[in-house]
C-alpha positions in Angstrom: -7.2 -33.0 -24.6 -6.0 -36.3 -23.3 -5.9 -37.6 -19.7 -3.9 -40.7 -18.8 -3.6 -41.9 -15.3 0.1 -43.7 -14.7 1.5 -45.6 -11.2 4.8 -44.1 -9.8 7.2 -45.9 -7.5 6.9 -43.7 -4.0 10.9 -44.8 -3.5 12.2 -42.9 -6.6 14.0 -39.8 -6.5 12.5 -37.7 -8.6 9.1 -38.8 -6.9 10.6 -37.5 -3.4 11.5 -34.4 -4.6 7.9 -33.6 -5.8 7.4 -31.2 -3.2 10.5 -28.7 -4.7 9.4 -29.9 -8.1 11.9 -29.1 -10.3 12.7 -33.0 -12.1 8.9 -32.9 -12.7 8.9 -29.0 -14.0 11.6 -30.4 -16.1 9.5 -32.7 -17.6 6.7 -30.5 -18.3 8.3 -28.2 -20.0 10.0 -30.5 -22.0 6.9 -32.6 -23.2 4.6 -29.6 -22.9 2.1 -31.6 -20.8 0.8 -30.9 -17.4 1.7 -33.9 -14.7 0.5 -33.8 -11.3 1.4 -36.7 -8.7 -0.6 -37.7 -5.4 1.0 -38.5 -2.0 0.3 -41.8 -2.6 2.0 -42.0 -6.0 -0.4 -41.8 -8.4 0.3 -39.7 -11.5 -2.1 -37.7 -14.1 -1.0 -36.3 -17.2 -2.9 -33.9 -19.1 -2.2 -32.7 -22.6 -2.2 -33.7 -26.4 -2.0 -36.1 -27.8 1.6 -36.3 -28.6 2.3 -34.1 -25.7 1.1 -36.9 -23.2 2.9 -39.8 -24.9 6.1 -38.2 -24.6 5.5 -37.1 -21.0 4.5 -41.0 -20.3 7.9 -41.9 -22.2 10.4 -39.1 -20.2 8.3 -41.2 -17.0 9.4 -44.5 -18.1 13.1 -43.4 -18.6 12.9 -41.9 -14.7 11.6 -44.8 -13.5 14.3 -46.9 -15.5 16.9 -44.4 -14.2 16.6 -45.5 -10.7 17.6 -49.0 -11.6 21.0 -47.9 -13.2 20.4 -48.9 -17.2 18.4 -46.7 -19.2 17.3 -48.8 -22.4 16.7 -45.9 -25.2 16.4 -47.1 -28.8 17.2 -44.5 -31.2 15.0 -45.5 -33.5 11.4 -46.0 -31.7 12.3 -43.7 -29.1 12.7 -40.7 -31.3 9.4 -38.8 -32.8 11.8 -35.6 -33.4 13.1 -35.1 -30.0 15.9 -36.7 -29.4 19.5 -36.2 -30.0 21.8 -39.3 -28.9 25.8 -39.3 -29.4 29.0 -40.7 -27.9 31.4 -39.3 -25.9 35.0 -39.7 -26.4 36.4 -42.7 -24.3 39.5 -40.5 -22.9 36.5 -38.0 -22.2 36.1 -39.1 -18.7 33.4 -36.5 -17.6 31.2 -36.8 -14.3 27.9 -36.5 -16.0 25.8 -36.5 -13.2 27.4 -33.5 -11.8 26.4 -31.5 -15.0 22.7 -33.0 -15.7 20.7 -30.6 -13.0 22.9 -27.8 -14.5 21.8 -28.8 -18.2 18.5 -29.6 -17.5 17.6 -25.9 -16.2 19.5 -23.8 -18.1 18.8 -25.5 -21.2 15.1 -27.3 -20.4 15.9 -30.1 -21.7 16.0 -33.8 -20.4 19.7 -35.7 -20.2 19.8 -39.7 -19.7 23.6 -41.4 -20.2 24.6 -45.0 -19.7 28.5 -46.3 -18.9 28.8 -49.3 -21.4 31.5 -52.0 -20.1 34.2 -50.4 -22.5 33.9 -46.7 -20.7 32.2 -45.1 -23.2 29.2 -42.6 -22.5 26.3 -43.1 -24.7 24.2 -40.1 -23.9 20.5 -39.1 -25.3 19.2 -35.5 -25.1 15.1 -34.7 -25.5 13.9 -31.6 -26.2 13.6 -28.7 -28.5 16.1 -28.8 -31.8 17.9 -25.6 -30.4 17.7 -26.6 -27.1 19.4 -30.1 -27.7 22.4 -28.2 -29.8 22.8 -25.4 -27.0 23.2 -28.8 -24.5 25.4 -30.8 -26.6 28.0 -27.8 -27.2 28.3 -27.3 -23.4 28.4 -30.6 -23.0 31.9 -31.0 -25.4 32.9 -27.5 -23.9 33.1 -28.6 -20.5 34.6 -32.0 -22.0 36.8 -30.1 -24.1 38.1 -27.8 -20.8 38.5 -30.8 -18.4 40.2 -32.9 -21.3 41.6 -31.0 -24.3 41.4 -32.1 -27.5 37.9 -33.6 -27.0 36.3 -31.6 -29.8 38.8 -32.1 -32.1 37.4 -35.9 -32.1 33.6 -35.1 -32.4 32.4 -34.1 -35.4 29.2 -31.7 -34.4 28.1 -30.6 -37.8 27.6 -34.6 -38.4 25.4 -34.9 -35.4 23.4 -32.0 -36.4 23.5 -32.5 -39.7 19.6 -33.8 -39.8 18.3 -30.7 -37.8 16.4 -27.9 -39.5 19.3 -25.5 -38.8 22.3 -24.8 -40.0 25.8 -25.5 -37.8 28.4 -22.8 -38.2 32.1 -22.4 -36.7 33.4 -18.7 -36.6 36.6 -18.5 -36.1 37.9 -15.4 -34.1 41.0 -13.0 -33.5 42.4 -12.5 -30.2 40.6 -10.0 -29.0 37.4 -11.7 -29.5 38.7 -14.3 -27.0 39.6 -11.7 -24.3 36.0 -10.5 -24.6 34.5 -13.8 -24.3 37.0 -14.8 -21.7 36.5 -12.1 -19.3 32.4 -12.5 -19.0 31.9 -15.9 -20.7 28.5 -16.4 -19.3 26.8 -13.1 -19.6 28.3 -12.8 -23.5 27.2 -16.0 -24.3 23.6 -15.7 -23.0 23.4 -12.4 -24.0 24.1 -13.0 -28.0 22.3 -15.9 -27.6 19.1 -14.3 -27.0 19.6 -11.0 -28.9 20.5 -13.2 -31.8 18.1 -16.0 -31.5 20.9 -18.1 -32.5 22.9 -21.0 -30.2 26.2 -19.8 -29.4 29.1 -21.3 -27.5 32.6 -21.2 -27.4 34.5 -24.4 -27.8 38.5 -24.6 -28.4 39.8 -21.3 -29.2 36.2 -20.9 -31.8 33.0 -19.7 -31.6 30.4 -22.4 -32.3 27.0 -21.2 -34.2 23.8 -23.2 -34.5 20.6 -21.8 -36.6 19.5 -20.2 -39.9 21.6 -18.0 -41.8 20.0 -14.6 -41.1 20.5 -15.6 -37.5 24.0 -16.8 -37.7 25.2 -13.4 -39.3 23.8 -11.2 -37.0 25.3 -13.6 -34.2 28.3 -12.7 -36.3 28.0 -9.2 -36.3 26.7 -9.1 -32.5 30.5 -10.7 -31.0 32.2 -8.7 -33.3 30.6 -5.5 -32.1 30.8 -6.5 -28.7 34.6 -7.2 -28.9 35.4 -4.1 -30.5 33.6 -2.1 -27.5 35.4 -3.6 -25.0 38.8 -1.9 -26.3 36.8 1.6 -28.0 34.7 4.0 -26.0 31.6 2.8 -25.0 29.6 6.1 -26.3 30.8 5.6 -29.7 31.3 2.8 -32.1 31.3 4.4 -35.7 31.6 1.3 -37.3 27.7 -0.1 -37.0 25.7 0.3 -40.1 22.3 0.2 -39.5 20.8 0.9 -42.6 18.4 -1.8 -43.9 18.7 -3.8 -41.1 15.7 -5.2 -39.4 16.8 -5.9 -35.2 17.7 -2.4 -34.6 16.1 0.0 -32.4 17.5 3.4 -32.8 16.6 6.5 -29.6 17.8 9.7 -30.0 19.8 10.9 -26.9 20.1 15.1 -27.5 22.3 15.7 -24.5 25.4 13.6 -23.0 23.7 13.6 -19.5 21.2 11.5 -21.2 24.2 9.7 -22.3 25.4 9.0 -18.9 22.2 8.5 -17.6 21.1 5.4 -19.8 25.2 3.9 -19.4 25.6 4.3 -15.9 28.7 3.8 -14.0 30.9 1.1 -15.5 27.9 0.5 -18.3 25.6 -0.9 -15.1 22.5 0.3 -16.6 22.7 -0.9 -20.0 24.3 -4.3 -19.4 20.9 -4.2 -16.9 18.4 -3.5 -20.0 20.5 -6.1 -21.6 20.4 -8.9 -19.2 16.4 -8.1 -18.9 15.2 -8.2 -22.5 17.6 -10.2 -24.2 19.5 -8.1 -26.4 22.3 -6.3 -27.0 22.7 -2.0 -27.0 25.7 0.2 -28.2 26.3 3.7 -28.8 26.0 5.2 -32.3 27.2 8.8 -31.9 24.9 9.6 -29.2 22.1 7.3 -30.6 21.1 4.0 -28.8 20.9 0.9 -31.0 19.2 -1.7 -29.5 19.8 -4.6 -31.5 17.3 -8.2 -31.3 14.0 -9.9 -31.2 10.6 -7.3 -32.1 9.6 -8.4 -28.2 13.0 -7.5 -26.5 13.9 -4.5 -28.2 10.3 -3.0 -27.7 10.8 -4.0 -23.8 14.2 -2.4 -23.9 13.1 0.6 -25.8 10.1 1.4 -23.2 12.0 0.9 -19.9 15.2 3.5 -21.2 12.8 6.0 -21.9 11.7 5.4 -18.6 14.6 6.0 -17.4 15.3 9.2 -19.1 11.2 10.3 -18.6 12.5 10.2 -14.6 15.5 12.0 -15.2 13.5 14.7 -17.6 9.8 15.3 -16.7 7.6 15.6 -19.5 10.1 14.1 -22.7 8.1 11.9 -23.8 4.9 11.6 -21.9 3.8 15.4 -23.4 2.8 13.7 -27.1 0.8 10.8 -25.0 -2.7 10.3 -25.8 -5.4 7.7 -24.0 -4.7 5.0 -27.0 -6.5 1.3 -27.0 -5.7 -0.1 -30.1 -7.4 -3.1 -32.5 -4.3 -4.0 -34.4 -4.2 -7.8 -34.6 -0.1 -7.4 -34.4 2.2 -5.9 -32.7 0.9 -2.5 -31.1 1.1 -0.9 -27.7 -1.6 0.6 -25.5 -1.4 4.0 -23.3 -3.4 4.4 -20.2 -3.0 7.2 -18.0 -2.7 6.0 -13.8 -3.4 7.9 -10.7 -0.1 8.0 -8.3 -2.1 5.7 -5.9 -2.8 3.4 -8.6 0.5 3.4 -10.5 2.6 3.3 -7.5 0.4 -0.5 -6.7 0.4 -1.6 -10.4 4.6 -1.1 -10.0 5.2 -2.9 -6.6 8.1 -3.0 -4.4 11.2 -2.4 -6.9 8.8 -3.3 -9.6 7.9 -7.0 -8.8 4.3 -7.0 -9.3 4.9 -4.9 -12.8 7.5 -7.9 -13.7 5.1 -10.6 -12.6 2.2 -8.8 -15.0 4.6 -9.0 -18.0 5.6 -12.4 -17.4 1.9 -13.8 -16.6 0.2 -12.0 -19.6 3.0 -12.5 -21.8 3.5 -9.1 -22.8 5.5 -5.8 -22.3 4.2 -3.5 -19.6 6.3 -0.4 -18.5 5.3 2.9 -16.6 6.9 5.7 -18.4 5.7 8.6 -15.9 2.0 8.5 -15.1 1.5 6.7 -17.9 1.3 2.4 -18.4 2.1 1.2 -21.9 0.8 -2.4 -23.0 2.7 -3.8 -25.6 2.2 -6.8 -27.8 -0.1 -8.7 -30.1 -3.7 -8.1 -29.4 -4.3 -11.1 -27.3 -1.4 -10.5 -24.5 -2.4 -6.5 -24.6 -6.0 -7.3 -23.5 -4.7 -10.2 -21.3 -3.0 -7.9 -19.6 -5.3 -4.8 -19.6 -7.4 -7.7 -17.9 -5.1 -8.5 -15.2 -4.4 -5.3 -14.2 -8.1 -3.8 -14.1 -8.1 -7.1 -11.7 -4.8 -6.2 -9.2 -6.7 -2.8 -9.1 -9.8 -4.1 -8.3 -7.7 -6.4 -5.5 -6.7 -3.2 -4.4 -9.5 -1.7 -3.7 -11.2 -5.1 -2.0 -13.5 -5.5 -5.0 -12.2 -8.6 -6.6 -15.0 -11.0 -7.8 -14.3 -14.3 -9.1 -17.6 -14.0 -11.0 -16.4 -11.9 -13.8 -13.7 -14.2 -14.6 -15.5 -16.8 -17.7 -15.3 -19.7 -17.1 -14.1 -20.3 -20.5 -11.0 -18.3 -20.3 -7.8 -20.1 -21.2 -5.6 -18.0 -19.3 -7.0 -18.2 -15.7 -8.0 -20.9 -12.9 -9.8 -20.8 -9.9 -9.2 -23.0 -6.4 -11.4 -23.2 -3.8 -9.5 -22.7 -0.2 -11.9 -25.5 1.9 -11.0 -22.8 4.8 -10.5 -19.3 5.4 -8.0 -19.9 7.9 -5.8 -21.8 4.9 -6.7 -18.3 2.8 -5.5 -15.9 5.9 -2.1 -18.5 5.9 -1.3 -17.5 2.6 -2.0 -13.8 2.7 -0.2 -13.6 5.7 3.5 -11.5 6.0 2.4 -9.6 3.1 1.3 -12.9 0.7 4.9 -14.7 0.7 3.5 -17.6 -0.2 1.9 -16.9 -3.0 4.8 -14.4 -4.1 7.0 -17.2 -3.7 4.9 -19.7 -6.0 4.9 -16.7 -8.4 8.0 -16.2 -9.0 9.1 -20.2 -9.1 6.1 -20.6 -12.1 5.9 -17.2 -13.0 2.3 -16.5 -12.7 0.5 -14.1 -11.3 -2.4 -14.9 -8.0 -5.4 -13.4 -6.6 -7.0 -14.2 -3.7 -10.7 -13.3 -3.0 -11.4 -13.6 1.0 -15.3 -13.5 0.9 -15.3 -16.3 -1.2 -11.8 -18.7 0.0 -10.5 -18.8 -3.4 -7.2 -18.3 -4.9 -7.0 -17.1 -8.9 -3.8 -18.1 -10.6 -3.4 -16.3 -14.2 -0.7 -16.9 -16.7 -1.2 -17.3 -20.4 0.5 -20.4 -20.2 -1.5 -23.8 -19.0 1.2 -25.7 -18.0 2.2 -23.5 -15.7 -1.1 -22.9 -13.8 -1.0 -26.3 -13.6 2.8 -26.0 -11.5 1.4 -23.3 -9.8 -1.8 -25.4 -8.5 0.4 -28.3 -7.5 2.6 -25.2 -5.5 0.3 -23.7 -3.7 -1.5 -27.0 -2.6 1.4 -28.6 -1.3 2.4 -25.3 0.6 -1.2 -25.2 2.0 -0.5 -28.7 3.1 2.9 -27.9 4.6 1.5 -24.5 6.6 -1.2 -26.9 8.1 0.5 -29.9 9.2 3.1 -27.6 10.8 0.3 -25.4 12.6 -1.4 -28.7 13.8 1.6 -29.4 15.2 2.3 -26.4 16.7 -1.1 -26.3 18.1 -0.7 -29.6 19.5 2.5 -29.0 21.0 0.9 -25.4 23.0 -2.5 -26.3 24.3 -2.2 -30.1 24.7 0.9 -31.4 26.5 1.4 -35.1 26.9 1.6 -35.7 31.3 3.4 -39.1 31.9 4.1 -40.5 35.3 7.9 -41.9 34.9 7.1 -44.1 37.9 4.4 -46.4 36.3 0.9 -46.4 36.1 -1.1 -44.9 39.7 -3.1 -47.6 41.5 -4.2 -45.3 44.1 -7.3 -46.1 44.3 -10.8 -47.7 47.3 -8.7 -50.6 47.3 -4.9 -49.5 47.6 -3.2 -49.2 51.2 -2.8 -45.7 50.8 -6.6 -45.2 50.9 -6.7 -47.5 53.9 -8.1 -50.6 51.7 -6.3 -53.8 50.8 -4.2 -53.8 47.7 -6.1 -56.0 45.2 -4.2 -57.5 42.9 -6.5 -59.7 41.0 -6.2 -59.8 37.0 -9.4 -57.9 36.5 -8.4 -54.9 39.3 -4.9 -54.6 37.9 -6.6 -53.9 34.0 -9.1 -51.4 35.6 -6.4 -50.3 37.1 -4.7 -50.1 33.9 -7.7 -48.5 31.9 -8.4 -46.1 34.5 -4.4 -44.8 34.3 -5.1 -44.6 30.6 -8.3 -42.1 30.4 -6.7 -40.3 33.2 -2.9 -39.5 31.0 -4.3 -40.2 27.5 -3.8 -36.6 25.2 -7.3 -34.9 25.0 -7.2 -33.8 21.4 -8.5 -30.5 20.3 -12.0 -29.5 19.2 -12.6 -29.0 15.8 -15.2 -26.5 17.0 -11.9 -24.6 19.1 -9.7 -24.7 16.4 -12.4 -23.1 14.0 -12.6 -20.2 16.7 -8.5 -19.9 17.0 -8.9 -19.1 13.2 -11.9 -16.8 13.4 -10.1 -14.6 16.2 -6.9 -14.8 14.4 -8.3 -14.1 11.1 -10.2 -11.1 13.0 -7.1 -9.9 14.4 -5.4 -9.6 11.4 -8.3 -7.9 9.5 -8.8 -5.3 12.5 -5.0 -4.8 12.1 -4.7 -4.6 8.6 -7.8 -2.0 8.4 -6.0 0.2 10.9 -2.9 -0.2 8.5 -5.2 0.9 5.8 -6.3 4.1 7.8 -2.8 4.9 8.8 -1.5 4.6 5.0 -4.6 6.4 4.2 -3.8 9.8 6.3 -0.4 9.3 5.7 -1.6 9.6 1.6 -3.6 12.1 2.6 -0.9 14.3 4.1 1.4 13.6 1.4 -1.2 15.1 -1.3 -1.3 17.7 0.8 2.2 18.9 0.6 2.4 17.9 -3.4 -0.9 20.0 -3.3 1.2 22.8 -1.6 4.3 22.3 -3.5 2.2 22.5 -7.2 0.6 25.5 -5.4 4.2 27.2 -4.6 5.5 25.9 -8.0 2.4 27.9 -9.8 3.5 31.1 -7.5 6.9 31.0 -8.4 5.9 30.2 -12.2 3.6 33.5 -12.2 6.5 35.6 -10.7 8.6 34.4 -13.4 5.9 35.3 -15.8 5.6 38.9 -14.1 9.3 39.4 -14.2 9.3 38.6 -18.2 6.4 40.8 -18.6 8.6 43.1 -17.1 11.5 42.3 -18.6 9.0 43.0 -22.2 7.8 46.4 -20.8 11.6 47.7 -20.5 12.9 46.2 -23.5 9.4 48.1 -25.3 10.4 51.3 -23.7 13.8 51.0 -25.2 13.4 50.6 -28.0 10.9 53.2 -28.3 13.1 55.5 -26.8 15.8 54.4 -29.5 13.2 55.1 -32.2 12.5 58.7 -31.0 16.4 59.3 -30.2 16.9 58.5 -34.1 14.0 60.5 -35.5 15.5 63.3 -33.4 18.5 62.8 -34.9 17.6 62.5 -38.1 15.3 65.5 -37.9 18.6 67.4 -36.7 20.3 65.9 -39.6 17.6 67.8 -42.0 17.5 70.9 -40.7 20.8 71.3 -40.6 21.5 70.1 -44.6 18.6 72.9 -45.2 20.4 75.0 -43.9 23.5 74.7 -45.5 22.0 74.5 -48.7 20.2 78.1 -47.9 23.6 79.6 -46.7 25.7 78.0 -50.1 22.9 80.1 -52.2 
């Protein structure tokens, strides 16, 4: 690793805006290095090698920014990520009004300069896909605002020296009222399932990436065109033979059907916008069609869906499974309710913060938590959870976490009062910073110190940066709410008081010699000056407060407690009706049994009767006929 230690300019915008963080999130992502900057502007970036002189680069080109004239050679600034082109001079786009927008959606980094004959010389750094998926919004927003811009850019020629390959499908009709009427959500969505850039740009769909990719990018819009006029349950024409991004689950009754769609296909466009890929109906089969890692997270949270609407579907053939496979494999671990129903979270936050932190797919299909991934990520998160668990239960120690683990970092809180801050309304904080880096945080209160997992450094490092600045924020603004409360400022508006042995009002001559008037002076001073708060008070404002909210938080506990309690009780009671009712039903088909035994018996010994008659009767005959 490699640390280099740069000088910002404190009156730059991107500097400003460190406490929100997103131009310097941008930056990280993009080189892959981790950059932290001080209040007083100076900067650390922490990396590779290559990592950290292309974070030190994207820093020059802010800091040239400011100024107006960004001075980007194509040649020496180019170690594989750029991309630099022109825009058409009638092309009179706002480019600033489209580079936050870019920047995020893309994560890439967008720098453009107005030469003196109106033309737009703009450079794009990031990753090869990344830079195509920019450049084709770029030309389609240029191309909307001012037709017949991408008539006069030739985008196979600009990325004609990437690794990929550029393709332009073009479409019928009817693929252009799909795309039209959801352009956003079908273009992210194919994207992703696809692994393949994909924008629409006059009238034609515009493909970047190898071939396998681009044909089932192909296949993908076709399929989704075709469903928005056919019925979304069936769609005969998808072969899935031999193909390798298909998931197929068998759905044996049409509630299941309905279940998985939902109204107006809420559900499944849902699964869809979640895991990156794309599902249709294959006479009552599910195909989930994409990457290994999004179909898998698909696949787990529908039969999740139908394990709640069914009891017992899938969760019967479930064993306790931890499994060695170096690839792709999934674990099964059986949860108490209690457990489960705080490894899931409100809505399922804390389960979607696990899965983004450890990288992995975890899902709760009944009472049962399946870990999915590559060995790593499955005991990554296997680790965090024992850890949220532990949290749970008021037992989590900082000491079992190595030291030498890549994949978690420790901060010490200097005071518990800064600790009870964060924790406080539920953790919002730290929620918040969880969500903006997405990691996951732990925070032990016998020891003041916050643990911020995620298998991915860079962003412990944003998450750091996050939660010291919001530490900073909550304690300036209780200082000066403290100082506000217990230590008014008391101001005379007439002037300074000379009352005093020698004023008139004491019955003394008024002195107004130099030296009188400045005691005079000093003396008004001490007497109005702001008394500022002991350290030694403020430590015990914490200490009850902190005590407060521990004593009210343990009577939470108890009440949440009995309130469990009680609610165990009745499922106790139900289980204990449901086991009556089940033994009735067993009596009643015992029952049921004996009569149809007796029955048939009786059946038996009506036809030997008869038969017996039969006999005697053709004996008979036969007797009488001789």
């Amino acid at each position: 690793m490699v640390v280099e230690t740069v000088r910002v300019n404190a009156e730059e915008e991107w500097f400003k805006d460190r406490v929100e963080g997103r131009q310097l999130d941008r930056l990280m992502r993009v080189s892959g290095a981790s950059v932290t900057v001080s209040d007083t502007g100076r900067g650390e970036v922490v990396g590779r090698r290559r990592e950290v002189e292309r974070a030190l680069k994207y820093l020059r080109f802010l800091s040239e920014q400011r100024l107006g004239v960004i001075k980007i050679k194509n040649v020496e600034d180019n170690d594989g990520d750029l991309l630099s082109f022109v825009l058409p001079i009638e092309a009179k786009i706002n480019i600033n009004h489209l580079k936050v927008f870019l920047e995020e959606e893309f994560n890439t980094l967008v720098f453009h300069n107005l030469t003196d004959e109106n033309v737009q010389h703009v450079w794009v750094y990031g990753s090869p896909r990344e830079r195509a998926a920019c450049l084709f919004r770029l030309v389609s927003e240029a191309d909307t605002m001012f037709p017949g811009t991408a008539s006069r850019m030739d985008l196979r020629m600009m990325l004609s020296r990437e690794e990929c390959v550029t393709q332009i499908l073009n479409v019928d009709s009817l693929v252009v009222t799909w795309y039209v009427a959801n352009p956003s959500e079908g273009r992210r969505k194919i994207s992703k399932a696809s692994n393949c850039v994909v924008d629409f740009i006059s009238g034609g769909f515009y493909l970047f990436g190898h071939p396998e990719e681009l044909r089932r990018a192909t296949d993908y819009i076709n399929w989704a065109s075709l469903l928005s006029v056919s019925d979304p349950e069936r769609l005969p024409s998808i072969e899935t033979a031999g193909r390798t991004d298909v998931t197929l689950i068998d759905l044996h009754a049409q509630k299941q059907v309905k279940r998985i769609s939902g109204p107006g296909r809420v559900t499944l466009s849902s699964l869809e916008q979640e895991f990156g890929v794309v599902c249709f109906f294959i006479n009552r089969v599910l195909g989930i069609f994409g990457e290994l890692k999004g179909r898998r997270g698909a696949e787990l949270k529908a039969k999740s869906i139908l394990e709640h609407q069914t009891p017992g579907l899938y969760t019967v053939k479930y064993e306790q499974t931890i499994s060695s496979t170096a690839g792709w494999d999934t674990d099964l671990i059986q949860f108490s309710p209690e457990d489960l129903g705080y490894a899931v979270g409100p809505k399922g936050s804390t389960m979607r913060a696990l899965t983004r932190a450890s990288n992995s797919i975890i899902q709760a299909v009944g009472r049962w938590v399946l870990f999915s991934g590559v060995l790593e990520d499955r005991r990554r998160a296997r680790r965090y959870m024992k850890w949220l668990l532990d949290q749970r239960r008021h037992c989590t120690n900082p000491e079992e976490i190595n030291p030498s683990t890549d994949d978690a970092t420790i901060i010490k809180v200097p005071y518990s009062a800064d600790l009870i801050n964060l924790r406080a309304s539920k953790g919002e904080l730290m929620r918040a910073v969880e969500d903006e880096t997405n990691t996951l945080l732990f925070a032990s209160q016998p020891d003041s110190v916050v643990i911020i997992c995620c298998h991915d450094p860079i962003a412990r490092c944003r998450a750091a940066a996050r939660l010291l600045s919001k530490l900073q924020e909550t304690k300036k603004t209780r200082s000066r709410s403290l100082g506000s409360s217990t230590n008014p400022t008391t101001s005379n508006p007439a002037g300074p008081s000379n009352v005093g042995p020698s004023s008139p009002t004491n019955g003394g001559a008024a002195s107004n010699t130099p030296s009188s008037s400045r005691r005079g002076d000093r003396d008004s001073y001490r007497s109005n000056r702001r008394t500022p708060l002991p350290r030694e008070s403020e430590r015990r404002n914490y200490d009850r407060d902190r005590d407060r909210d521990r004593d009210r938080d343990r009577e939470r506990d108890r009440d949440r407690e009995r309130d469990r309690e009680r609610e165990r009780e009745r499922e106790r009671e139900r289980e204990r009706e449901r086991e009556r009712d089940k033994e009735r039903d067993r009596e009643r088909e015992r029952e049921r049994v004996r009569d149809r035994d007796r029955d048939r018996d009786r059946d038996r010994d009506r036809e030997r009767d008869r038969d017996r008659d039969r006999d005697r009767d053709y004996n008979r005959r036969r007797r009488d006929y001789r």
